[in-house]
N, C-alpha and C positions, 0 to 999 in steps of 0.2 A: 631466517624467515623472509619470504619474499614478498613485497608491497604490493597491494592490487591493483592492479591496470583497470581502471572501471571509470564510463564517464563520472566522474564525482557530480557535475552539477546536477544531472537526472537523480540520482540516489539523492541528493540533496533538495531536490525539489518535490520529489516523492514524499521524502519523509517530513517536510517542511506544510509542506500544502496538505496532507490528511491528515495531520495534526491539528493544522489551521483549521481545516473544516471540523472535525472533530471537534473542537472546541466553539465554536463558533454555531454549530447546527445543532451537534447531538445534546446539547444542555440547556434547553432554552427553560426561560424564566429564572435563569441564577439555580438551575438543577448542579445538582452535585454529582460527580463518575467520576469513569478512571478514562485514559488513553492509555494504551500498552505498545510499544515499540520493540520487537523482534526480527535480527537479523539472523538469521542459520545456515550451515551451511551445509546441505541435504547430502545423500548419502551417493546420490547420484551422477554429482557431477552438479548438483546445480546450490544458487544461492535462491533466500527466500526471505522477504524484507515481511514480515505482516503487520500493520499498525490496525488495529483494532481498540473500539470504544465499549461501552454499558449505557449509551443513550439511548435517545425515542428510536433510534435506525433509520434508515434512507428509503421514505416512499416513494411508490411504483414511479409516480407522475414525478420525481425528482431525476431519474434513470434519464426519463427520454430527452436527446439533444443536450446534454448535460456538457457545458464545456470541459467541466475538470475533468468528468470523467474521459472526455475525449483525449484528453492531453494525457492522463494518465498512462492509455492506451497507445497513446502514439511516443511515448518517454520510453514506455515499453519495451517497444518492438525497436526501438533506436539502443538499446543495449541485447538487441538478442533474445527479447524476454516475452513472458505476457502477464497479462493481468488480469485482475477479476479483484468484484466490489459488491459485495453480499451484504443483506441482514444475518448477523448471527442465529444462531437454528433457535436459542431462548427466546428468540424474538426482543429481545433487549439489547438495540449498538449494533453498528457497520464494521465489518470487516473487511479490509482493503490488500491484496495479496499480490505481491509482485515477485516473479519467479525468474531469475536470468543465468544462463551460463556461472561460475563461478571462475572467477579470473585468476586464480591460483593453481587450477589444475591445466594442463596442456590438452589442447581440443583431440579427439579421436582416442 
């Protein structure tokens, strides 16, 4: 088995930071949830990190000019990737999905 060539710190900071927030936003007042951390690896040719919570979710006015999310976006696109940062369709917790090449398979 071949070891992944992938920037480690973006993966690390990805999964370290929506976590962070996740804890930190979606549970306010000592609320009780879950975080859920899923790495996959798609059928396509690509990997797929999703961390997702069951909090209050991330409002509209929290979107705009949002540093992390901009970092997220630019952590992204620096591994190849992209990303997206939803309310779940329950309307219950943020979904945070980062999509990049998989560095296990040979490009083309």
């Amino acid at each position: 088995m071949r070891e992944a060539v992938l920037p480690r710190a973006a993966l690390e900071w990805f999964s370290s930071s929506a976590q962070g927030a996740a804890l930190k936003y979606a549970f306010p007042g000592g609320r009780e949830g879950r975080v859920r951390m899923v790495l996959t690896a798609q059928g396509d040719g690509l990997m797929r990190l999703c961390i997702e919570d069951d909090g209050v979710g991330l409002p509209d006015a929290g979107r705009e000019g949002s540093l992390g999310l901009r970092l997220v976006d630019m952590l992204a696109r620096q591994i190849r990737g992209r990303a997206s940062v939803e309310n779940r369709s329950s309307g219950k917790g943020t979904v945070v999905t980062v999509t990049f090449p998989d560095p296990n398979r040979s490009p083309g």
